[in-house]
C-alpha positions in Angstrom: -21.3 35.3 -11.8 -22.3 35.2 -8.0 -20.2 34.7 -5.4 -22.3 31.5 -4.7 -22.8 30.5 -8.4 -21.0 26.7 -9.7 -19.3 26.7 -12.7 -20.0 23.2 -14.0 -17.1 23.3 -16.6 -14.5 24.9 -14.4 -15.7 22.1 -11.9 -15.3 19.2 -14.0 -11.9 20.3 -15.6 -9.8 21.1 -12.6 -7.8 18.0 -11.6 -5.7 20.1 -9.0 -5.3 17.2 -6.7 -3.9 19.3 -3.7 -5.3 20.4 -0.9 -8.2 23.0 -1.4 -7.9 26.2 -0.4 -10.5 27.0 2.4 -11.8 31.0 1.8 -12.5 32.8 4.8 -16.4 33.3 5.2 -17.7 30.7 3.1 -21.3 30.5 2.4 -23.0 27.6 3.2 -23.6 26.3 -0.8 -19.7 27.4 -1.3 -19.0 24.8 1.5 -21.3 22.1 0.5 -19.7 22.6 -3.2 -16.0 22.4 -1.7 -17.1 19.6 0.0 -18.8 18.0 -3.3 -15.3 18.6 -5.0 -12.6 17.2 -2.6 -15.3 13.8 -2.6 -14.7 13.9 -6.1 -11.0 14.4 -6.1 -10.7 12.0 -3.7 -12.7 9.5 -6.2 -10.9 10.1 -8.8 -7.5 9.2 -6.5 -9.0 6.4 -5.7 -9.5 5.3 -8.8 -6.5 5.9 -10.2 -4.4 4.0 -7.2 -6.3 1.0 -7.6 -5.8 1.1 -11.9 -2.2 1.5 -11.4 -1.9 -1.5 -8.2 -3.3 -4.0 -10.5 -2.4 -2.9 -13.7 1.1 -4.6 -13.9 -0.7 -7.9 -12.3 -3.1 -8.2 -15.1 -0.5 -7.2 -17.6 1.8 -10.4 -16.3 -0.8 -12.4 -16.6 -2.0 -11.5 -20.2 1.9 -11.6 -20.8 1.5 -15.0 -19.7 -1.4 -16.0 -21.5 -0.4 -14.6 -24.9 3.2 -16.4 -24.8 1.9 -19.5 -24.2 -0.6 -18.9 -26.8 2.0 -18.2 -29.4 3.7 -21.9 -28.1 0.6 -23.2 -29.2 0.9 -22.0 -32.5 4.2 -23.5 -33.0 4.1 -27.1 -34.4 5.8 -30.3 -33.6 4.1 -30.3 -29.9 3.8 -33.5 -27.8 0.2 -34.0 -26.2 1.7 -33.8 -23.0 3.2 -30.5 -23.7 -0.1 -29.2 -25.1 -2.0 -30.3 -22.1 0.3 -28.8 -19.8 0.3 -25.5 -21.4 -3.5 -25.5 -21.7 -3.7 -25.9 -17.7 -1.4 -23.0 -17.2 -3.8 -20.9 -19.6 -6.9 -22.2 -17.1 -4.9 -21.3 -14.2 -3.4 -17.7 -15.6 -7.5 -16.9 -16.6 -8.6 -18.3 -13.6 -6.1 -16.0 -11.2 -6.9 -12.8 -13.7 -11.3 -13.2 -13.0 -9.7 -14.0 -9.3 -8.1 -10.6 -9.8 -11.2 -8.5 -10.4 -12.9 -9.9 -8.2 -10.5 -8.7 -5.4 -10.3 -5.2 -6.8 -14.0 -5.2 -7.1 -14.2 -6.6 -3.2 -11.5 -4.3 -2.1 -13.5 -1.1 -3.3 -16.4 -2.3 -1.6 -14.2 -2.9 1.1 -13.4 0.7 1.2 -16.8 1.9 0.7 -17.9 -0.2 4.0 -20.6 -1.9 1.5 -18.9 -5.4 3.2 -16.8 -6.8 5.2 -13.9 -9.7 4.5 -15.3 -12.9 4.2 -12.5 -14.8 6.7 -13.1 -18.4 6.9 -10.3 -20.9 8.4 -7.6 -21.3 5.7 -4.5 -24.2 5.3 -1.9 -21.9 4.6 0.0 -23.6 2.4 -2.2 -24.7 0.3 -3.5 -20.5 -0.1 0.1 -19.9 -0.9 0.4 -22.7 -3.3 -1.9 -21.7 -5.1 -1.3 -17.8 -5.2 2.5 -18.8 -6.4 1.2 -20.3 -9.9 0.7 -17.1 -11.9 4.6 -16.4 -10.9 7.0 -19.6 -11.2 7.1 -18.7 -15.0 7.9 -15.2 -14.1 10.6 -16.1 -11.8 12.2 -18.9 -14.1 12.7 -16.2 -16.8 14.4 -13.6 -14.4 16.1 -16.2 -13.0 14.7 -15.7 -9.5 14.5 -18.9 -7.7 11.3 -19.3 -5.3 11.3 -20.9 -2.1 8.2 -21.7 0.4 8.6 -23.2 4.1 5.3 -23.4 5.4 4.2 -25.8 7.6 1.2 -28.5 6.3 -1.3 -27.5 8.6 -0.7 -24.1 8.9 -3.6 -22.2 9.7 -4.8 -18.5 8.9 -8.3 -16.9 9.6 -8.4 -14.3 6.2 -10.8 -14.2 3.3 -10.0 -17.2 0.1 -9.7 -14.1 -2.8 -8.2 -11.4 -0.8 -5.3 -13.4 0.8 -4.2 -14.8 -2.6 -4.0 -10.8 -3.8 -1.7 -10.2 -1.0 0.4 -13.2 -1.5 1.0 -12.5 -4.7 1.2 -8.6 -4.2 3.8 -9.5 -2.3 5.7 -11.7 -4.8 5.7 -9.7 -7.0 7.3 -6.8 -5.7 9.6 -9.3 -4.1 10.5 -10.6 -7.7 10.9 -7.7 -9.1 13.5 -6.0 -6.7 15.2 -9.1 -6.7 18.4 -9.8 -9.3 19.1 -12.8 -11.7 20.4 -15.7 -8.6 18.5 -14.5 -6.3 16.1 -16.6 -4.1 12.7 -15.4 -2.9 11.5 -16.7 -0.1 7.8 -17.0 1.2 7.3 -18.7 5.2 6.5 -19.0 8.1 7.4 -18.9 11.5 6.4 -21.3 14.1 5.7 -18.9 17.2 3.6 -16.3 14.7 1.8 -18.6 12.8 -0.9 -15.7 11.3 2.0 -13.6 9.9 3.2 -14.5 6.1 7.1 -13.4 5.6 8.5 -12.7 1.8 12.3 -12.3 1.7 14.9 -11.8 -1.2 18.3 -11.7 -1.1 19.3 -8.8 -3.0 21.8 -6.1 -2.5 19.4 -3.9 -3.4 18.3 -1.1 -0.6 14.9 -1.9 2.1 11.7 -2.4 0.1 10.3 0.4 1.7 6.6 -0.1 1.5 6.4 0.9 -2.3 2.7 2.4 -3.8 1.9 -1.0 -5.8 1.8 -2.5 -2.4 -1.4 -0.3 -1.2 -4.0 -2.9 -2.2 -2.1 -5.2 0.0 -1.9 -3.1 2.9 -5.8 -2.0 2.7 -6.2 -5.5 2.1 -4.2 -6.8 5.7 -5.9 -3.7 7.4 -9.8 -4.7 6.8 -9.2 -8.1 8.3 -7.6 -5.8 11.7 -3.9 -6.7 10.6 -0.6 -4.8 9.8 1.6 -5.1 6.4 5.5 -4.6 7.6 8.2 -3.7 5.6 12.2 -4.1 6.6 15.2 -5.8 6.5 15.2 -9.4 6.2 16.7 -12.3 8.9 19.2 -12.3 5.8 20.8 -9.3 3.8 18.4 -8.9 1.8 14.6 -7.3 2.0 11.5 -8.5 4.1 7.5 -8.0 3.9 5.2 -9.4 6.9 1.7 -9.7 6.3 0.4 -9.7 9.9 -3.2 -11.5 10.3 -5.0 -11.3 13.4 -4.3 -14.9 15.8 -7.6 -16.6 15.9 -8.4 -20.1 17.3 -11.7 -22.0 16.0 -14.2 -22.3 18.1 -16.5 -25.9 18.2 -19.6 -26.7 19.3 -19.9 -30.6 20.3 -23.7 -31.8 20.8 -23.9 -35.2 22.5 -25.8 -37.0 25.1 -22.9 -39.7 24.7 -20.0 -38.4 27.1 -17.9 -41.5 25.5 -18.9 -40.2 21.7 -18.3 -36.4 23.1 -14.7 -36.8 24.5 -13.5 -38.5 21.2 -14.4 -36.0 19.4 -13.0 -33.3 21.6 -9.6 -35.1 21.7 -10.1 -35.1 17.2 -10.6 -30.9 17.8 -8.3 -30.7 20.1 -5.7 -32.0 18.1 -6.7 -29.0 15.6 -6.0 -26.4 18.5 -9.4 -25.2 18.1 -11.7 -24.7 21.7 -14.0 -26.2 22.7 -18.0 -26.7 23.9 -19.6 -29.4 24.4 -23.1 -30.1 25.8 -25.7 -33.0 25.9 -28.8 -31.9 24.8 -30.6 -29.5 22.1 -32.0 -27.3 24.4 -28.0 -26.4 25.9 -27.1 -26.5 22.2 -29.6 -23.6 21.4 -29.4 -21.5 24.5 -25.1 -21.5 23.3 -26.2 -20.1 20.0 -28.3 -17.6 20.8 -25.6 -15.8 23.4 -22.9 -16.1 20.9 -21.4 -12.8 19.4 -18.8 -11.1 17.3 -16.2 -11.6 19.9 -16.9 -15.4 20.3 -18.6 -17.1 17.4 -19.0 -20.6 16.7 -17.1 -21.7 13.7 -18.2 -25.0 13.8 -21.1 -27.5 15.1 -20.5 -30.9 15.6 -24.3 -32.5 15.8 -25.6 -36.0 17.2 -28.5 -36.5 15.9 -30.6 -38.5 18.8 -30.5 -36.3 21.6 -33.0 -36.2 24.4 -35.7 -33.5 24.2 -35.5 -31.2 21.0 -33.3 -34.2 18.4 -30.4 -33.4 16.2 -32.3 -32.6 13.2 -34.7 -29.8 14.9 -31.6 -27.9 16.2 -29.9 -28.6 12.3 -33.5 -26.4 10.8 -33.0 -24.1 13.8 -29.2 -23.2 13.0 -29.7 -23.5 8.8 -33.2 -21.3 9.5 -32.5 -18.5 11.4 -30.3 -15.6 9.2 -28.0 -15.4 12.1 -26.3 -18.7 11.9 -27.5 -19.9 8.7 -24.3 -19.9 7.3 -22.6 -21.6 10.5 -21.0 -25.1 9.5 -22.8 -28.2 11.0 -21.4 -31.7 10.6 -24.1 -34.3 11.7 -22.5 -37.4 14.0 -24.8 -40.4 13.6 -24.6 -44.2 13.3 -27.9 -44.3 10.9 -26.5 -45.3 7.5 -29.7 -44.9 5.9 -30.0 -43.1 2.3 -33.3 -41.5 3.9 -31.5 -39.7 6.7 -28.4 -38.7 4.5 -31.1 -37.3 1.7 -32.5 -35.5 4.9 -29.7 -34.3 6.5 -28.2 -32.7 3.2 -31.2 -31.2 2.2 -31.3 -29.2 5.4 -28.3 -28.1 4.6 -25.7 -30.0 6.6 -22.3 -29.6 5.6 -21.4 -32.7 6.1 -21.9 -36.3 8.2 -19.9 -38.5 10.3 -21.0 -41.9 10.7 -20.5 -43.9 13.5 -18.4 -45.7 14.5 -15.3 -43.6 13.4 -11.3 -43.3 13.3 -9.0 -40.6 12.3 -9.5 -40.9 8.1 -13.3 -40.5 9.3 -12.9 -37.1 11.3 -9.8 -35.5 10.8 -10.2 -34.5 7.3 -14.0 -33.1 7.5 -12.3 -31.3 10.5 -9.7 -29.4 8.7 -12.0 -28.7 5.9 -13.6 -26.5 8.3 -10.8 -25.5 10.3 -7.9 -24.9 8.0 
């Protein structure tokens, strides 16, 4: 065999994951073909992190599953207890296709096929939910599980992703924690992007371990840092550090009165603000907005002098730029005609005149967390 001939089989067979060695004049094919390898090897590592990160995730939750199954099974069960443990299955399936879709988001991730999908996010409600797969895990290991988050805590991440890292984070948490101990998820009030999990074990510093590497690729593709350390108590600490972002609004009025109310409703939100009084200011915003300073929300009257509220709601829903930008319409016509309208070019929702707090506030924070 030539010196620049391939063995396919010797290829194909070698899983020598270390470093190649690199021969001293190497041909051209010979470094294409080393190249081709350590791609491959690097694959294959790949592949095998990510199996072995989620493995013990989905294995909980089949664990899960198939006990409560068996409960099932058993006889002399109330109706109450049988719905309750048929939610829990719904939740546990629902978290495992949550699951693959993560890994499967993650790789693309990796592969720079896409980016995060961050939208404004309550908190606690993220973490809520991301805790359900685990309170029967920590009841049986007798791991108590506290969470001290604010209501209207806010974090800029992507839905599926942050819910992986949460419970990532639990996890390993829970399971270097001992029977009594308490696991605690928060946080802080001056770093109100950065999710803390403690535990109170005697046991040594968590010390970044491996099954923690989809949670750290994870933090790192929205621009943000996974931390590991001591705790504010004895025991161990993990920090998932998000990036501090504020909303940004866009209020269209010609009504300075209608405009200021609103402002003081965003306000309130700690979101900036924009405000102008016609389309044409409306437009000439969107179309200078970039990656630095994008507008995450568009508050929209819809009679406005020169081009009216519903030519700049086809504009915004039309062009591929900001067709996914969320507009909530501000009008006093009750009409079903202009609601049928309105929704069917793809407002996200309406506001209708006159309003109060139960009108705004809660179409705000769908928005902005």
């Amino acid at each position: 065999m030539g010196k620049d001939d391939f063995d396919l089989g010797e290829f194909l067979q070698n899983d020598d994951e270390s470093p190649l060695h690199i021969p001293e004049n190497e041909t051209k094919a010979s470094a294409e073909l080393r190249k081709t390898k350590e791609e491959a090897i690097e694959a294959k590592r790949l592949k095998d992190k990510i199996v072995s990160l989620v493995s013990h995730d989905l294995a909980n939750l089949q664990q899960g599953i198939s006990g409560y199954i068996d409960i099932l099974k058993g006889e002399n069960l109330s109706t109450d207890a049988s719905k309750k443990i048929i939610e829990v299955l719904s939740n546990s399936s629902s978290e495992s296709s949550n699951l693959i879709k993560a890994i499967t988001k993650i790789g693309h991730i990796k592969r720079g096929d896409i980016q995060p999908k961050q939208t404004f996010l309550n908190t606690k409600s993220v973490v809520e939910r991301a805790l359900k797969s685990y309170l029967d895990i920590s009841i049986k290991k007798k791991v108590s599980l506290l969470l001290d988050i604010p209501l209207q805590g806010r974090i800029f991440a992507d839905e599926i992703l942050l819910v992986e890292v949460i419970q990532n984070m639990v996890a390993h948490a829970i399971e270097s924690s001992e029977e009594g101990d308490t696991v605690k998820i928060y946080v802080q009030e001056n770093e109100p992007s950065t999710i803390r999990v403690t535990n109170a074990s005697d046991k040594t510093g968590i010390d970044m371990p491996a099954g923690l590497s989809l949670a750290r690729d994870i933090i790192e593709a929205h621009h943000g840092e996974l931390i590991a350390g001591s705790g504010d108590t004895n025991g161990n600490q993990l920090l998932a550090k998000f990036p501090d972002r504020k909303p940004n609004v866009l209020t269209i009025d010609d009504n300075e009165l209608i405009r200021k109310m609103l402002i003081e409703y965003v306000i309130k939100l700690d979101a900036n603000v924009t405000e102008v009084e016609s389309g044409e200011e409306a437009l000439g915003i969107l179309q200078e907005i970039d990656g630095d300073s994008p507008i995450d929300l568009v508050l929209l009257d819809l009679t406005l002098p020169g081009i009216s509220g519903l030519e700049v709601l086809r504009r915004i829903k039309y062009h591929p730029e900001t067709t996914k930008m969320p507009v909530i319409v501000v009008t006093g016509d009750e009409s079903v005609e202009t609601r049928e309208e309105i929704f069917r070019m793809n407002a996200d929702d309406i506001i209708i005149k006159p309003f109060n707090d139960k009108d705004v506030m809660p179409r705000l924070r769908r928005f902005l967390g």
